[in-house]
C-alpha positions in Angstrom: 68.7 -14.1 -15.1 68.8 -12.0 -18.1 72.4 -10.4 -19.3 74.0 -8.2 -21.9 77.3 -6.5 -21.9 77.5 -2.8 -21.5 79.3 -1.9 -24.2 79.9 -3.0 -27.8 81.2 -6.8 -28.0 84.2 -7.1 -29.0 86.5 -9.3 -30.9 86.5 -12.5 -29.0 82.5 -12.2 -27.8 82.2 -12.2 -31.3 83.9 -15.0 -32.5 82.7 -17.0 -29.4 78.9 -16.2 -30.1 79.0 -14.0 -26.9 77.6 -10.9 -28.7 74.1 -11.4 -27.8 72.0 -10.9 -24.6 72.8 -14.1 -22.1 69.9 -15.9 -20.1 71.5 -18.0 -17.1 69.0 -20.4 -15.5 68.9 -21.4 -11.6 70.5 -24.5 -12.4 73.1 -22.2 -13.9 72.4 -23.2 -18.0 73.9 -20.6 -20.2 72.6 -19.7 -23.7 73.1 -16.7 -25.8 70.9 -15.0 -28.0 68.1 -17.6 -27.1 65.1 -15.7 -26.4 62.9 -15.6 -29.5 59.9 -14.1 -27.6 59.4 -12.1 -24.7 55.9 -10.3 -24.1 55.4 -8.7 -21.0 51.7 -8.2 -20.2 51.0 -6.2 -17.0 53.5 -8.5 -14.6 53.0 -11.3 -16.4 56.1 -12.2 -18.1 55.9 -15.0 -21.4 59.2 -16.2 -23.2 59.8 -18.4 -25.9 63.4 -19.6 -26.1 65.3 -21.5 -29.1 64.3 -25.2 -28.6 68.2 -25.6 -29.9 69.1 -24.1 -26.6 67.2 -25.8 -23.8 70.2 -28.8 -23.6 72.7 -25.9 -22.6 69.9 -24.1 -20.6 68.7 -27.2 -18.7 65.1 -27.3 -19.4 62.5 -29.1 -20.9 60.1 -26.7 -21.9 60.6 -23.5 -24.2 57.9 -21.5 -23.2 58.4 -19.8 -19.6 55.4 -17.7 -17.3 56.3 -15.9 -14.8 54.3 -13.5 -12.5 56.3 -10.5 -11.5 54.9 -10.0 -7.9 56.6 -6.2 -7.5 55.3 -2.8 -6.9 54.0 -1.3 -10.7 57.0 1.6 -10.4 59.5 -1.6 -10.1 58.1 -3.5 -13.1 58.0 -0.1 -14.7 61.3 -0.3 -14.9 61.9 -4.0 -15.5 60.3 -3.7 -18.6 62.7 -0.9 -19.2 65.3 -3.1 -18.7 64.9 -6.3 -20.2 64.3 -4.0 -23.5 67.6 -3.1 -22.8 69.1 -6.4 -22.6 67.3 -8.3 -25.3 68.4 -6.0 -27.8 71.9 -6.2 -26.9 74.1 -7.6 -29.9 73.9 -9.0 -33.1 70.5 -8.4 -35.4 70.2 -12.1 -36.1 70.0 -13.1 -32.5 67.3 -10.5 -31.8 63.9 -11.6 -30.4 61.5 -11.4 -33.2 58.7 -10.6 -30.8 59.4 -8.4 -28.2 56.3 -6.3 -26.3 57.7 -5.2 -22.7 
């Protein structure tokens, strides 16, 4: 799951490194400002997260594919979204490759 606030952080997101987009995995892991890739080709989705952040995510492996099996409007606006959320915060914890 993929998370950002919805308005500016504030003071204690800030000093807590909370003032980033979020990704939460099924086993519940928690990272901020982890995704360092995220290219979206077609439904075809392809992150790469901060290797420093897979012991507080819970996985082994920092590259993630997933197939997006929606109709085109609905990953339409995925895409929309997740631009949304992974821009969310602080410059330095930006994805430096983002194509959705």
């Amino acid at each position: 799951m993929f998370m950002a606030g919805e308005e500016e952080p504030d003071e204690q997101e800030v000093a807590l490194g909370m003032d980033t987009h979020c990704l939460v995995t099924v086993d519940q892991g928690t990272a901020y400002g982890c995704v360092r890739e995220a290219v979206l080709d077609g439904n075809v989705l392809r992150i790469s997260l901060d290797p420093e952040a897979l012991g507080s995510l819970r996985l082994d492996d920092g590259e993630i594919e997933a197939v997006i099996e929606a109709p085109a409007e609905d990953v339409a606006r995925f895409r929309e979204v997740l631009a949304q959320v992974l821009t969310y915060g602080r410059a330095d914890a930006l994805p430096t490759r983002l194509a959705v």
